[in-house]
C-alpha positions, -999 to +999 in steps of 0.1 A: +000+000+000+011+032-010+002+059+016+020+091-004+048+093+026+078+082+010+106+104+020+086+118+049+108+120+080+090+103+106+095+096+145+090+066+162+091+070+206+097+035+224+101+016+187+123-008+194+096-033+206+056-048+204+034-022+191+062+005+186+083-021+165+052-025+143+044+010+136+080+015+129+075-017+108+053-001+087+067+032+086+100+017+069+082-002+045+069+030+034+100+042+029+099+072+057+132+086+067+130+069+101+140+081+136+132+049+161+138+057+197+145+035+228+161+030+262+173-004+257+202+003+233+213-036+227+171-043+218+173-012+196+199-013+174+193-054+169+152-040+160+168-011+134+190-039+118+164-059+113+143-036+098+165-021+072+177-057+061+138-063+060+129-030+042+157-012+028+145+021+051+170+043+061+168+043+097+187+061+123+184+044+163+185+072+189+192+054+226+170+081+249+145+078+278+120+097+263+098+105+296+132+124+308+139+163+298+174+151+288+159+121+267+135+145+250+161+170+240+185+140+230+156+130+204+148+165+196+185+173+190+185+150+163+154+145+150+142+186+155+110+185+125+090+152+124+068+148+100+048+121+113+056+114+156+042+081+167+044+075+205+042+047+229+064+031+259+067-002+276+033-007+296+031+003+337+030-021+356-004-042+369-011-022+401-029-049+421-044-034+452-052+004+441-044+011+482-007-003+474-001+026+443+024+051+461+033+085+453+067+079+433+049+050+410+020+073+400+051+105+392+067+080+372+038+065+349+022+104+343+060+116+327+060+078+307+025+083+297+012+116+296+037+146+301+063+125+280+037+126+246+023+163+256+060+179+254+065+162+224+039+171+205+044+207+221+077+207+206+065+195+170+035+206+164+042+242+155+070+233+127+041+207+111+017+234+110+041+260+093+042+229+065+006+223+063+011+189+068+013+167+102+007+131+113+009+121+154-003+093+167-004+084+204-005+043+207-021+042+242-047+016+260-080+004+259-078+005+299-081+048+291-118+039+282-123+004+298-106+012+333-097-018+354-081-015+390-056-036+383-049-006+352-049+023+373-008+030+368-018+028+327-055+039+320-061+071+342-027+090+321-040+080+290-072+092+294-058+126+300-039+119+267-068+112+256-084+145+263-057+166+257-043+150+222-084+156+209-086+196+220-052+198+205-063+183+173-089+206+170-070+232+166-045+223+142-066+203+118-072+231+095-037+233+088-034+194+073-020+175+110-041+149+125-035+136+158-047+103+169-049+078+199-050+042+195-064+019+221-056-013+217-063-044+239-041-068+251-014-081+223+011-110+228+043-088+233+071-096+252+063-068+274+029-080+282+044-120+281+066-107+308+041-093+326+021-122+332+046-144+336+055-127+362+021-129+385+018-162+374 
């Protein structure tokens, strides 16, 4: 399928595994100038190998925490005018007993999944609308409109994503950029394997 983005430079935040790897997947085979960003620089650079010898894309890896100010400005140092900015992160963990949910866990899932995505589409959105053209896609959870207690590190964030990502797009659809959330259910990632495996 040809989706007209060939040469489009396109960003890809925690793409170096499960749903991130397949948007990047995708991406590539479209022939995007990839960006694909990741903490795990070993799991990165073997994903970005991969996917060149599978597409051919030119692809650069940038190792970066993007839910740090330093990560952010690592990515942004390199990768300054996205064309198209898709964004997701390894899962939070299952909360089991809401009472148990401290302070520090809660700080740490909003900059993953909320004020990591809102600073960078605060930092891109302005050069997409100066080209009239824009793609940013949020790949969040189901849990943001199907809560579950056991979600309540995941789904409560990414409802405010949710929120925000919308108002913003109504503002900036007139200039030709869309912005999107995806709520998928459960895959069968490693990330989500690992999960389980563990409370089994």
């Amino acid at each position: 399928m040809d989706l007209g983005i060939t040469g489009k430079i396109a960003l890809v935040n925690g793409g170096s595994a499960g749903l991130g790897r397949g948007a990047a997947l995708a991406l590539a085979k479209e022939k995007t100038e990839l960006f694909i960003t990741a903490r795990g620089e070993e799991r990165l650079h073997k994903t970005c190998e991969e996917l060149v010898r599978e597409t051919g894309a030119n692809i650069t890896p940038i190792v970066a925490d993007h839910s740090s100010d330093e990560g952010r400005e690592t990515v942004l140092s390199i990768c300054p005018n996205p064309d198209i900015l898709v964004a997701t992160c390894s899962p939070p963990p299952f909360s089991g007993d809401f009472r148990t949910v401290g302070r520090a866990e809660w700080e740490e899932a909003l900059s993953l999944t909320l004020l990591s995505p809102v600073e960078f589409i605060k930092s891109v959105i302005d050069g997409m609308v100066e080209r009239k053209w824009g793609r940013i896609v949020n790949i969040a959870t189901g849990a943001a409109k199907y809560p579950a207690a056991m979600r309540v590190l995941s789904g409560p964030p990414r409802a405010a994503l949710v929120n925000y990502t919308v108002a913003v797009a109504k503002q900036v659809a007139k200039h030709g950029v869309t912005i999107n959330n995806i709520l998928p259910g459960m895959h069968h990632t490693d990330g989500i394997r690992g999960m389980f495996d563990g409370q089994a």
